[in-house]
C-alpha positions, -999 to +999 in steps of 0.1 A: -924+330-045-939+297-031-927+277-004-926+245-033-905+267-056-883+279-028-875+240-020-865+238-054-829+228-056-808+254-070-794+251-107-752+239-106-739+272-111-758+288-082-750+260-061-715+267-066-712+301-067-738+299-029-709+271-021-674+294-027-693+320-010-704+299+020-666+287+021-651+324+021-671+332+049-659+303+069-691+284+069-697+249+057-727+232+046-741+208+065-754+185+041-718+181+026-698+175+057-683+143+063-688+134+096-719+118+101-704+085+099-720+049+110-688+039+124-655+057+137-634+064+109-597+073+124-571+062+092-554+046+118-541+011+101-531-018+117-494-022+115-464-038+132-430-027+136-401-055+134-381-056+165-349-068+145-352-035+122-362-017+148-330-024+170-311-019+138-325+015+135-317+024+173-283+012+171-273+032+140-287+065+160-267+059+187-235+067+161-254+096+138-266+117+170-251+126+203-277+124+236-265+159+240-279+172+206-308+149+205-324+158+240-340+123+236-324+097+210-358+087+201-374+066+169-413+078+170-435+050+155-462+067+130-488+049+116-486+047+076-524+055+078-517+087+093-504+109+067-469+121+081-485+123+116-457+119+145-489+092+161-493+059+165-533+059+167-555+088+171-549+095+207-520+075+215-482+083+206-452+061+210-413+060+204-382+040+211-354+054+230-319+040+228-290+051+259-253+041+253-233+032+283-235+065+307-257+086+289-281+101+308-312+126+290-317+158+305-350+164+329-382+181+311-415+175+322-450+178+299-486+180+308-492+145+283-489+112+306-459+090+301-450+058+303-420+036+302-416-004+291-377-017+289-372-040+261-335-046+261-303-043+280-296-038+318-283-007+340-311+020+329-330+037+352-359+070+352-359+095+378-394+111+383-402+134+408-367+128+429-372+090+430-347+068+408-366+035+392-342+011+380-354-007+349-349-042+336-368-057+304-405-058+312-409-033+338-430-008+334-423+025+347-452+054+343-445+090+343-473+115+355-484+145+341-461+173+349-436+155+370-399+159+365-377+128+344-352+121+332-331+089+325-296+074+324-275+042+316-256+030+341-249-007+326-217-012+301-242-021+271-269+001+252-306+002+269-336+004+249-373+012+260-406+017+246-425+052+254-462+054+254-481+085+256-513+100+253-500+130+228-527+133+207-553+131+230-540+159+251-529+179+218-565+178+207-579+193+238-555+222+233-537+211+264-499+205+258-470+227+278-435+211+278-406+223+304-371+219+294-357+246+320-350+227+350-323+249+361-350+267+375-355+242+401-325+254+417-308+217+420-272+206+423-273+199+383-292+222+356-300+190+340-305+160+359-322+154+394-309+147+426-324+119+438-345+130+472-362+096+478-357+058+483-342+041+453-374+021+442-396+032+472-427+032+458-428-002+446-408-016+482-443+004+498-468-008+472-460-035+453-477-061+471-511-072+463-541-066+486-524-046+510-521-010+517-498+008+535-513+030+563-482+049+577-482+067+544-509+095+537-526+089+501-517+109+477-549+117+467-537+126+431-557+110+398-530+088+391-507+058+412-486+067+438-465+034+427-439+041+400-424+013+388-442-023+382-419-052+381-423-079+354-408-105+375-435-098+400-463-096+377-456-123+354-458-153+379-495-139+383-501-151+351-490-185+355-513-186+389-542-170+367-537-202+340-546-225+365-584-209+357-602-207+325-589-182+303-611-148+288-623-158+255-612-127+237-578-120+258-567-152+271-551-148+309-554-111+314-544-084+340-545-045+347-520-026+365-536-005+388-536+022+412-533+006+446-553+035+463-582+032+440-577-001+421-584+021+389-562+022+359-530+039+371-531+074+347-564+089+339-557+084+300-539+053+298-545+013+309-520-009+311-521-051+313-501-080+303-522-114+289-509-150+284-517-172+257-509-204+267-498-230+239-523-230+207-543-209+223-565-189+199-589-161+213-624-149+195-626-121+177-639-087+191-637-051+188-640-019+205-637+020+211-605+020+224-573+017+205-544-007+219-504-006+218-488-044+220-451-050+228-443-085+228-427-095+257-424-128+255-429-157+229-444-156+193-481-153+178-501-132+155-526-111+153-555-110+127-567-073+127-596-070+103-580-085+070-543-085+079-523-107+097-500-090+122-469-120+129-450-112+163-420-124+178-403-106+211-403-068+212-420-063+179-447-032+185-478-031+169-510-017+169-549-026+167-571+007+159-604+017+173-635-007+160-608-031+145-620-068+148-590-089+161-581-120+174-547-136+191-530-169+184-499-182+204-475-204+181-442-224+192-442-240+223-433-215+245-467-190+259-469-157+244-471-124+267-481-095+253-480-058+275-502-035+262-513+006+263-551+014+253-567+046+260-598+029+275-603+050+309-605+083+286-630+070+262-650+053+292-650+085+311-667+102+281-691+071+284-679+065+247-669+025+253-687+002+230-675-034+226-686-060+199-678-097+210-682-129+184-690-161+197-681-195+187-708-196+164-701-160+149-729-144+163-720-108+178-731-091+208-729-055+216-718-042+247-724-010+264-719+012+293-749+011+316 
């Protein structure tokens, strides 16, 4: 037979007959697979969830389920693009917790990175790793892979935070272990930690901008030794940063970071909070990494592609991966948004692209060096 008549396609009935056998062997043809695509194609949608519902939601759970049966009284936020998937975006998770007056939720640990942002209510606190981190709306408290937590209420009203994780990531390498037997420790309580360090000690020691402590050896771990980040010391940076001109895609923007390094403060995730200041409007741009909002203070919306995302205080939503989007800050009051993106994991692959429009609508494409 010829090389020309060997080229020939085969006639439909071979084809599939060749193709069911290709299948059962576990094999699948190359020229069929959907993968080779020109852009990243996730399913993840942009979508908001309503703070008012949301609360509704949380306060309703804390009647139907007891902290005790629940382990975590926990609302997970999937994305109606995912199919039934317990994610938010393809590498990031996310979930609501509610804790009635002196609950407390029992200590696990997980090899996924945590992280904590209080939305309502006073008197809740985390304990990783022996240190207790009190919480009031807009800290933000992170949680390292494998450390010991767990978290109470010790106000008179419910407490409700937002959790951000990096689930799927870590799920997709193959990589997740959970630990709910702490009574192995060998602690006072089975359950809950004793608390072996300063209340709040690693913000007191590292909380302060530009400066380092040098009594205390550093920890030399891949994440920050500092715990807990205050809002009401990061938010008046903000206002000092709006004396300046403003990023034309993120208004006044900035990063909590590791005060060792000055890196993001988890391998996995980033963490920032941005100003818009009053009918402020940013260009549009897009990128490789996917983002988590949680409005912390004021109203706005978000354009994300085609749909228009409106936001008031502690409504959630999310922008996907390669989604162009744009902020706007309505009322009269500035808008302050806290985010989670996934960025240091997709620039440590050297996978970060960015696409910035200009005023004129021309684009630029930006990429690692």
């Amino acid at each position: 037979m010829s090389t020309a008549t060997m080229s020939l396609p085969l006639a439909h009935n071979q084809r599939a007959e060749f193709a069911e056998r290709v299948r059962r062997a576990h094999y699948l043809e190359y020229w069929d697979a959907d993968y080779r695509t020109d852009k990243p194609t996730t399913g993840v949608l942009p979508h908001l969830w309503g703070w008012e519902e949301m609360k509704g939601l949380m306060l309703e759970s804390a009647k139907v389920i007891g902290i005790n049966e629940a382990e975590r009284r926990g609302l997970i936020l999937a994305n109606p693009g995912l199919a039934g998937k317990p994610y938010m975006t393809n590498t990031l998770f996310g979930d609501v917790q509610i804790l009635s007056p002196g609950e407390s939720a029992p200590a696990h640990r997980h090899t996924t990175s945590a992280s904590r942002f209080m939305m309502e209510g006073t008197g809740c606190f985390t304990t990783v790793a022996g240190e207790k981190c009190t919480m009031v709306p807009g800290d933000l408290v992170i949680n390292p892979s494998w450390l010991w937590h767990d978290h109470g209420n010790d106000g008179t009203g419910e407490v409700t935070y937002l959790n951000v994780l990096d689930v799927p990531l870590v799920a997709g390498l193959g990589c997740t272990f959970y630990d709910h037997d702490y009574w192995k420790e060998g602690d006072v309580s089975k359950t809950v930690q004793t608390v072996r360090k300063i209340y709040d000690g690693t913000t007191d020691f590292y909380s302060t901008g530009g400066v380092k402590p040098r009594n205390i050896n550093e920890s030399k771990k891949p994440y920050s030794p500092q715990i807990v980040y205050r809002y009401e010391e990061v938010r008046p940076t903000l206002d000092r940063l709006a004396t300046g001109k403003p990023d034309l895609y993120d208004g006044y923007i900035l990063e909590y970071v590791n005060p060792e390094t000055g890196g993001p403060v988890m391998p996995t995730m980033s963490f920032t909070l941005q100003m818009l200041t009053a009918g402020m409007k940013t260009l549009r741009h897009r990128h490789t990494s996917s983002t988590i909002y949680c409005v912390a203070e004021g109203s706005g919306c978000t354009v994300v592609e085609d749909k228009r995302l409106e936001w008031n205080k502690n409504d959630v939503f999310v922008v996907p991966t390669w989604a162009w989007h744009s902020h706007m800050q309505i009322g009269k009051d500035p808008a302050v948004l806290f985010a989670v993106t996934d960025a240091p994991a997709i620039n440590k692959l050297s996978l970060y692209r960015e696409e910035r429009e200009d005023e004129k609508g021309r684009s630029t494409v930006i990429m690692p060096a």
